[in-house]
Structure formats: structure tokens, C-alpha cells
C-alpha positions as CSV (number, residue, x, y, z in Angstrom):
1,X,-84.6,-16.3,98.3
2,X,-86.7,-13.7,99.8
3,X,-86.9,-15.2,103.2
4,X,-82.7,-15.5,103.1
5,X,-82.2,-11.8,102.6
6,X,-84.4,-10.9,105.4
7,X,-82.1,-13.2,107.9
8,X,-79.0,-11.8,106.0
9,X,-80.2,-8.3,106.8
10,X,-81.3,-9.4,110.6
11,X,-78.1,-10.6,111.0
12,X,-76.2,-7.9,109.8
13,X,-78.6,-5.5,111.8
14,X,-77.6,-7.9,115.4
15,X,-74.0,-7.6,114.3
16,X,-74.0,-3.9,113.8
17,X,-72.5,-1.4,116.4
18,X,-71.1,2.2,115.6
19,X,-68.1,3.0,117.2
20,X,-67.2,6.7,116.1
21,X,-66.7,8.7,118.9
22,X,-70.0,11.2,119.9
23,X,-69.7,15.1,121.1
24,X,-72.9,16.6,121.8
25,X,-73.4,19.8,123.8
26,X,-75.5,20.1,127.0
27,X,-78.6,21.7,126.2
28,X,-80.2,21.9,129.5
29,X,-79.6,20.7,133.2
30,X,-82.3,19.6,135.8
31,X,-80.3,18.5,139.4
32,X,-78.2,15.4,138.4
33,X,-79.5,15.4,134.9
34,X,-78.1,16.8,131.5
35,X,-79.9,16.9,128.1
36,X,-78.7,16.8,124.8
37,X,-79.7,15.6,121.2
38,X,-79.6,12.5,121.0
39,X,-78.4,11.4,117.7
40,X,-77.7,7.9,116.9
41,X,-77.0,7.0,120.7
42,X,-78.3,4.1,122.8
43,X,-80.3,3.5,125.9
44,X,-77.1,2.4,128.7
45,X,-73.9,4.2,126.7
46,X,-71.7,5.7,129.2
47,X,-69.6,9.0,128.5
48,X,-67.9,11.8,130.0
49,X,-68.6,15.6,130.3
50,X,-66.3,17.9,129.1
51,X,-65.2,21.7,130.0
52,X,-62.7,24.1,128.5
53,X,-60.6,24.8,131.1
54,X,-58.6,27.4,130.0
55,X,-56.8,26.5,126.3
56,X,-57.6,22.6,127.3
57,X,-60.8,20.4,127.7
58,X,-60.8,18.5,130.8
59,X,-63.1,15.7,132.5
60,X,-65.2,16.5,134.9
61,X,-68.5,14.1,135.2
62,X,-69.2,10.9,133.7
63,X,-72.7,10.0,132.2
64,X,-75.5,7.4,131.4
65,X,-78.1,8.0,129.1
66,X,-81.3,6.8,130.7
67,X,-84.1,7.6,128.4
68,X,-84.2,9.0,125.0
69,X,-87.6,10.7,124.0
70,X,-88.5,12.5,120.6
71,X,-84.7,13.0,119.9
72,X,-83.4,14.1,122.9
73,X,-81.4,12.2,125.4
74,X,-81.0,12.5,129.0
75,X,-78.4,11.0,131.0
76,X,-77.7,11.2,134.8
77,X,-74.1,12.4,135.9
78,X,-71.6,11.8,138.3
79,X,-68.5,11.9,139.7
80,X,-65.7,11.0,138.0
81,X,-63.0,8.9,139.4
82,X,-61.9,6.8,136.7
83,X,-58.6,9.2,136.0
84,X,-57.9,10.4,139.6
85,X,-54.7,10.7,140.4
86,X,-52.6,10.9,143.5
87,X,-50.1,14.0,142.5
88,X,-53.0,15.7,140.0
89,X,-55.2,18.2,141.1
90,X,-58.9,17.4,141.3
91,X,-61.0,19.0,138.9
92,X,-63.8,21.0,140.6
93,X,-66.0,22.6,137.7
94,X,-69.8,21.9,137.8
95,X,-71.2,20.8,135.0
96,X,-73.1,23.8,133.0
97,X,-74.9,24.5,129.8
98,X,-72.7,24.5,127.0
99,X,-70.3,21.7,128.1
100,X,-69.9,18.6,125.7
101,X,-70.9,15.1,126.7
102,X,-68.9,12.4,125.1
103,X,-69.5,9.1,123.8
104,X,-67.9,6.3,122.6
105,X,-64.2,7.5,123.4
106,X,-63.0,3.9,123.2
107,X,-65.5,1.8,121.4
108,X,-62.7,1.2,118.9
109,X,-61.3,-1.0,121.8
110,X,-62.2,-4.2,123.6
111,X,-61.3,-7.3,125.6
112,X,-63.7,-10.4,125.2
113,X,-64.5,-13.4,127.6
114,X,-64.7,-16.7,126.2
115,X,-65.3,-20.2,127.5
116,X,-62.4,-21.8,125.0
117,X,-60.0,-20.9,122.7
118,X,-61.9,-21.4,119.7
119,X,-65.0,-19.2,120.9
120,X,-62.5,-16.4,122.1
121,X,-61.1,-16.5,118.1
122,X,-64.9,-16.6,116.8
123,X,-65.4,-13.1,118.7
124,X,-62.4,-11.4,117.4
125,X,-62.0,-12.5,113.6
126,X,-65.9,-11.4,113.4
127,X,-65.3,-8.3,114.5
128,X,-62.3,-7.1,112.7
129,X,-63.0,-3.2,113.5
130,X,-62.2,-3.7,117.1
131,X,-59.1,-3.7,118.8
132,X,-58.7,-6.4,121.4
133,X,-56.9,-6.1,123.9
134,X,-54.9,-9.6,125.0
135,X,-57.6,-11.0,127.3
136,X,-54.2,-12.1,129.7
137,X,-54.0,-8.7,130.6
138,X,-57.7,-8.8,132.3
139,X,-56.6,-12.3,133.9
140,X,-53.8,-10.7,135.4
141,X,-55.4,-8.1,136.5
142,X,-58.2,-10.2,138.6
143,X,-55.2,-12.7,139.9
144,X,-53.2,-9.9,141.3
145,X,-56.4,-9.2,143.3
146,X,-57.4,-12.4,144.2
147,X,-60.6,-12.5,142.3
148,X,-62.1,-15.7,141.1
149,X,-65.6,-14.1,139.8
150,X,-65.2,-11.2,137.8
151,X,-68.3,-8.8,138.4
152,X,-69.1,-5.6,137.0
153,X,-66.6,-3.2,139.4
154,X,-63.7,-5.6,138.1
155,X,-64.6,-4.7,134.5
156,X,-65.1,-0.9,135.7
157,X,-61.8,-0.8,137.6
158,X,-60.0,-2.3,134.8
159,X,-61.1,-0.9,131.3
160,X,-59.9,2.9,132.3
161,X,-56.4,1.9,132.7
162,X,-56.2,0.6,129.2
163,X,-58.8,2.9,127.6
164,X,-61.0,0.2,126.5
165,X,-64.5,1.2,126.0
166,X,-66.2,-2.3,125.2
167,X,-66.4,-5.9,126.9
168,X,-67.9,-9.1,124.5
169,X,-69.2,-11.7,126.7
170,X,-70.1,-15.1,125.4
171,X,-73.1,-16.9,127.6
172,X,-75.3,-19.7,126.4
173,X,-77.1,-17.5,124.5
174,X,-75.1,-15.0,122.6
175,X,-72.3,-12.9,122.2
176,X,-73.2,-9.7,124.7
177,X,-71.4,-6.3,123.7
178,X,-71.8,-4.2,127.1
179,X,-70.4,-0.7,127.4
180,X,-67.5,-1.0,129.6
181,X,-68.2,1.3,132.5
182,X,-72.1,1.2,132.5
183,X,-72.0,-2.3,131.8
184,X,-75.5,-1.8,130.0
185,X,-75.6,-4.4,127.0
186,X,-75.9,-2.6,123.7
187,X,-76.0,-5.4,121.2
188,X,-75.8,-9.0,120.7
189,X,-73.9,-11.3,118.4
190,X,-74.6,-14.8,117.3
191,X,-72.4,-17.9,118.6
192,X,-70.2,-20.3,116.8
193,X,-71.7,-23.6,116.1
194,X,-72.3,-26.3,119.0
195,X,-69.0,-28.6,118.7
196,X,-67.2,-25.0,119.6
197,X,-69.6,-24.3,122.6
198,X,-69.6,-28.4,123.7
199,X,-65.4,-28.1,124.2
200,X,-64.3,-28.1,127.9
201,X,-64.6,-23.9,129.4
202,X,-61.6,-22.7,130.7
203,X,-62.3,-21.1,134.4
204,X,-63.5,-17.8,134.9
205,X,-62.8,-17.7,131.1
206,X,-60.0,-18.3,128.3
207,X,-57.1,-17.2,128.5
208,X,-52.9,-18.0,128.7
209,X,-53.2,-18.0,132.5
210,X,-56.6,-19.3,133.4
211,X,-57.2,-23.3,133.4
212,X,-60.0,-25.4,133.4
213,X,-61.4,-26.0,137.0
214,X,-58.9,-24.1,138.7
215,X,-59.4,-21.0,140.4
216,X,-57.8,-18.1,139.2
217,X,-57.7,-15.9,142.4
218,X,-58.0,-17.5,146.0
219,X,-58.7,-20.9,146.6
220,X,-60.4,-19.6,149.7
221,X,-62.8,-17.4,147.9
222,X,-66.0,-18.3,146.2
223,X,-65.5,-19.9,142.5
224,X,-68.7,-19.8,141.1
225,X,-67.4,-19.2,137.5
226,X,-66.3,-22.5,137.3
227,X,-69.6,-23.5,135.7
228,X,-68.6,-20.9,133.0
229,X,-72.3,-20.8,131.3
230,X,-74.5,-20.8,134.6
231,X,-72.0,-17.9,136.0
232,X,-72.0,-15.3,132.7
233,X,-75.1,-15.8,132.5
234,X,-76.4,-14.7,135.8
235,X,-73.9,-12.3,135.4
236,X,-75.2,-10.7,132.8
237,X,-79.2,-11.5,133.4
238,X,-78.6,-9.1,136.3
239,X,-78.1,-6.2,133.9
């Protein structure tokens, strides 16, 4: 009995992820680094830095924690281009003590890559706290670009125009939860049982408009997530 409540309590501990949004203030600044208290933030979440601008708060750096020591986190900052927009002015306030950093703006939402139809279900119904965005729209997304092999500048070009803050992959060995724009992986989730993971993938990954062994972009461009395991998983080895 004993040894079942342990892997009851390991699983829940591999399935947990905290999604409530963070605001911390910038304590101190050191070139392109800020610090702040760390809190219950992870090693790889990305954020953005805020500024009162008047009687509004506005964007004006985005940031990556990179090492949390006795409390304290620092993350590196840079520009940020997610929002820009043609007709909108830049914003050209430097970061300074006293600014907010925020996390976890949109960890609420998500879009998840599957090899079937069945795995893409597993991922959503055991996370019922997240909303997924239709994985069609991230399909359509690549096909209107021609891309057969989505990489990590697909996922960070695409999850700002739809506010989504999270991205579940399935590989051959787990369900990976990466922050969207950092792409760091911040937890991992178990996978459905074999006879889900033996059914025929769906290339680069399930959804109404992908098919199996058909590219999804050009036919004249490499394909090499039509070996759907092989491809996520150097994918996301590379991380």
C-alpha cells in the first residue's frame, strides 16, 4: 500500500504545473540581466517586462529566467517583437528598477501535438484546467507557409497571435509541456497505454487537415516529421 501512494504522489507531482499568472518587481539590473524573487518560478519560463507608461502598463522587454539561486531569479531580456505592429508606435522605455516582470500570462492556454487522434484526446481530458486551442488552427498556420517540420520559431511565431502560453508535445517518451516562446520544457506527463501509441501517426501531427504520410507544406521541402516519433523527439532533445 505504502509503495502505491508513493507512485500516486510521483505521479501527481509529474502532472502538476501552476498556471496563475506571476508579477514580480525588478529588484536590480546588471547589462542584459534583471533580478527578482523568485517565488514559485521555473528554470526556462519566459515573461515580459512591464512599465507604467503614463495611466497604462505597457510591454517593453521579454524575459527568460536562467538561474535561480537562494530565492532570487535572474532572467536575461530582450527585445520584444511579439506585439509589433505596423500603425503602432514602438515602445522605447529601458527597462529600470521598479518595473514588473511577468509570468505565465497565458499558461491557462495551449495547443498540443499528437501522433493520432486518440493520443491528442489523452492530452486534453487529462488536463482539464487548460484551454486548448483547436490544434487545426496551428496546421493552418504551418500550411499557409509551406512548412512541413514545425521547429521552434513556428511555435514562437504562432502562440502570440492567439495568446497561448503552453505547447504539449507527445514523443516516445512522454508528454513534454514547454513554455511557448522559450520553448524550455517545464514538465512532463505520462503517455496513454501502447495500443494508443502503436496506431498509424498522422504527419507532422494530428489534426483535421494533416494526413498520414503526406506532407503538409511543400512537397519540395524537407519532410522529416513523417517518422512522427524520431522527428519530436530530436526536436525536442535539442532543448
Amino acid at each position: 500500500m505504502r509503495i502505491l501512494v508513493v507512485v500516486f504522489l510521483l505521479v501527481r507531482v509529474l502532472w502538476s504545473l501552476e498556471t496563475d499568472p506571476v508579477r514580480q518587481k525588478i529588484e536590480s539590473i546588471e547589462q542584459d540581466s534583471i533580478f527578482f524573487k523568485a517565488g514559485n518560478l521555473k528554470l526556462g519560463e519566459g515573461g515580459v517586462v512591464l512599465t507604467r507608461n503614463q495611466s497604462h502598463q505597457v510591454i517593453i522587454a521579454q524575459a527568460k529566467i536562467l538561474e535561480i539561486i537562494d530565492g532570487k531569479a535572474r532572467a536575461k531580456i530582450t527585445a520584444f517583437h511579439a506585439m509589433n505592429q505596423k500603425f503602432l508606435p514602438t515602445p522605447i522605455n529601458e527597462v529600470k528598477v521598479g518595473d514588473e516582470v511577468l509570468f505565465r500570462s497565458f499558461y491557462n492556454r495551449a495547443i498540443a501535438l499528437a501522433p493520432n487522434q486518440e493520443a491528442y484526446q489523452f492530452i486534453l481530458k487529462n488536463n482539464p484546467k487548460i484551454q486548448f486551442m483547436h490544434i487545426d488552427l496551428f496546421a493552418a498556420f504551418l500550411q499557409r507557409t509551406s512548412v512541413n517540420d514545425p521547429k521552434k520559431k513556428h511555435f514562437q511565431a504562432f502562440c502570440p497571435r492567439y495568446s497561448i502560453g503552453l505547447v504539449f508535445i507527445m514523443d516516445s517518451q512522454a508528454v513534454k509541456v514547454l513554455d511557448c516562446q522559450s520553448f524550455t520544457i517545464l514538465s512532463t506527463q505520462s503517455l496513454p497505454d501502447s495500443s494508443v501509441m502503436q496506431k498509424q501517426a498522422t504527419t507532422p501531427f494530428f489534426s483535421r487537415i494533416t494526413a498520414a504520410n503526406k506532407p503538409l507544406g511543400s512537397r519540395l521541402k524537407p519532410n522529416k516529421s513523417k517518422n512522427y516519433f524520431a522527428y519530436y523527439d530530436w526536436l525536442l532533445r535539442e532543448q
